[in-house]
DRENDO-1510 file (C-alpha; in Angstrom, 1 decimal, always signed):
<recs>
REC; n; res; u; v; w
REC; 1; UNK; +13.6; -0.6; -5.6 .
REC; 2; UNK; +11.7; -3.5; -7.0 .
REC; 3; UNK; +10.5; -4.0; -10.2 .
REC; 4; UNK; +7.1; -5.4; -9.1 .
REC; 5; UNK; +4.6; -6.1; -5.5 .
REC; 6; UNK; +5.7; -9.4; -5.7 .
REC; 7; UNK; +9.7; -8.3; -5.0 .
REC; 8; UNK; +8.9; -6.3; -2.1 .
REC; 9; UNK; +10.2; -6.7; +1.4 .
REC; 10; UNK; +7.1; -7.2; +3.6 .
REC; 11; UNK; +9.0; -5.3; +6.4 .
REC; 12; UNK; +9.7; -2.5; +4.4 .
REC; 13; UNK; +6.1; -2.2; +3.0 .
REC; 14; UNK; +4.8; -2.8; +6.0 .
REC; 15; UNK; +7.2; +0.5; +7.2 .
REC; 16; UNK; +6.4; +2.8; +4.2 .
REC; 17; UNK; +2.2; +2.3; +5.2 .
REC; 18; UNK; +3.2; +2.8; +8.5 .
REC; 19; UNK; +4.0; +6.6; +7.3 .
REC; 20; UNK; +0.8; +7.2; +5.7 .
REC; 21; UNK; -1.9; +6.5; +8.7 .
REC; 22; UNK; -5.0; +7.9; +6.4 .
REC; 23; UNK; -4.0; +4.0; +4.9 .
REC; 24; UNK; -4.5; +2.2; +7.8 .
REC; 25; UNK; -5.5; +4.3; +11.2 .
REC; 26; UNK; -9.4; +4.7; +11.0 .
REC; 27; UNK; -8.8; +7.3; +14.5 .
REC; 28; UNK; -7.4; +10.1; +12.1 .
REC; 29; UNK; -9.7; +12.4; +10.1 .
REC; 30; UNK; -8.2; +11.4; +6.9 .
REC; 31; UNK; -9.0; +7.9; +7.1 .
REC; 32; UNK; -12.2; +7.9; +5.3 .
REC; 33; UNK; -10.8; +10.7; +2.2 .
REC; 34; UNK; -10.5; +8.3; -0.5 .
REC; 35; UNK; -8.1; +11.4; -2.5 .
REC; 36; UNK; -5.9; +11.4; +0.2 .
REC; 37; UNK; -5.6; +7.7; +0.3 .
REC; 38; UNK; -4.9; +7.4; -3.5 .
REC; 39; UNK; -2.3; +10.1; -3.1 .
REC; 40; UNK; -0.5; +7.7; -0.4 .
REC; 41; UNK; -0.7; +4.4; -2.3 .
REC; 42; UNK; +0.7; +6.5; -5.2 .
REC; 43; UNK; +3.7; +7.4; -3.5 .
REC; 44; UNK; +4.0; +3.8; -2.5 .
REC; 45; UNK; +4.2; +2.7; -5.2 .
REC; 46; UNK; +6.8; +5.1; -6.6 .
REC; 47; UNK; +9.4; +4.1; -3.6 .
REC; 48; UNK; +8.6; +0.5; -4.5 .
REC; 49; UNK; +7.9; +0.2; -8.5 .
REC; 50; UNK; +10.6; +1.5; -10.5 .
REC; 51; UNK; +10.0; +3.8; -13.4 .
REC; 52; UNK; +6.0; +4.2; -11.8 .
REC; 53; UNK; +5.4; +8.2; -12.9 .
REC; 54; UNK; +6.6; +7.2; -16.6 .
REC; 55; UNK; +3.9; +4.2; -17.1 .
REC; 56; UNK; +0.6; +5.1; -18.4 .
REC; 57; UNK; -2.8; +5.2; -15.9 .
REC; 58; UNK; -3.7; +2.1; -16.8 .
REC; 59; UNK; -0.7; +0.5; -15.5 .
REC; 60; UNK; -0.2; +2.9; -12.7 .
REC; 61; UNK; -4.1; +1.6; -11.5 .
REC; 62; UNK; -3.2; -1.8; -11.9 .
REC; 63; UNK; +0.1; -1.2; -9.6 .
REC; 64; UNK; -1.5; +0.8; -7.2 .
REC; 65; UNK; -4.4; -2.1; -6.5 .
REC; 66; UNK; -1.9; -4.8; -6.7 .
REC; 67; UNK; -0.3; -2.8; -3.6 .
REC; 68; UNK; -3.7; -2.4; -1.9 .
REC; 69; UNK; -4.2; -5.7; -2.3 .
REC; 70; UNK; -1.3; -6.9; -0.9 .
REC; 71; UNK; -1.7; -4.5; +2.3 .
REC; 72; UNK; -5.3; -6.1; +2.6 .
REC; 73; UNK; -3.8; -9.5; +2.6 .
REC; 74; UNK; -1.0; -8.3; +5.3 .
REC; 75; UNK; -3.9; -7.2; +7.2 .
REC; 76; UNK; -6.3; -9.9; +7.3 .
REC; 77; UNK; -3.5; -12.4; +7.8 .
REC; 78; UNK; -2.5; -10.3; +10.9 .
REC; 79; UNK; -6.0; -10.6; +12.4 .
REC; 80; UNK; -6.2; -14.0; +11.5 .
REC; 81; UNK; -2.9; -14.3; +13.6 .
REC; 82; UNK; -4.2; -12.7; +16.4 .
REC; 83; UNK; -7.6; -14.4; +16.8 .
REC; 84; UNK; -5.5; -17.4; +17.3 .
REC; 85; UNK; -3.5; -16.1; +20.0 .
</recs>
């Protein structure tokens, strides 16, 4: 799909974390394995970075946080959002 976290459709990243809920539903049991966790944002970022299981660890790290870090920013600005309302 998109070369980069900055190319991504918000709506469709937003969908894709929706299918991993150890990412973002602190009810389910896996919500606290960090393992599991990396295991989701790793197949994150293969839908979203193309050519992500030939870079080396280094760069898959860097990709991976960049994702988690835009997925913390989605968050807090929905709660920001919300307090408002």
């Amino acid at each position: 799909m998109a070369g980069n976290q900055e190319d991504v459709d918000i709506e469709l990243f937003i969908g894709e974390v929706k299918n991993y809920p150890e990412i973002w539903n602190v009810a389910v049991e896996t919500y606290h394995d960090k393992k599991k966790k990396r295991g989701a944002w790793i197949n994150i970022c293969r839908v979203f970075c193309d050519g992500f299981d030939e870079k080396d660890d280094r760069d898959k790290n860097e990709i991976c946080n960049k994702f988690i870090q835009k997925w913390k920013n989605i968050k807090d600005s929905y709660t920001k959002s919300e307090k408002k309302n």
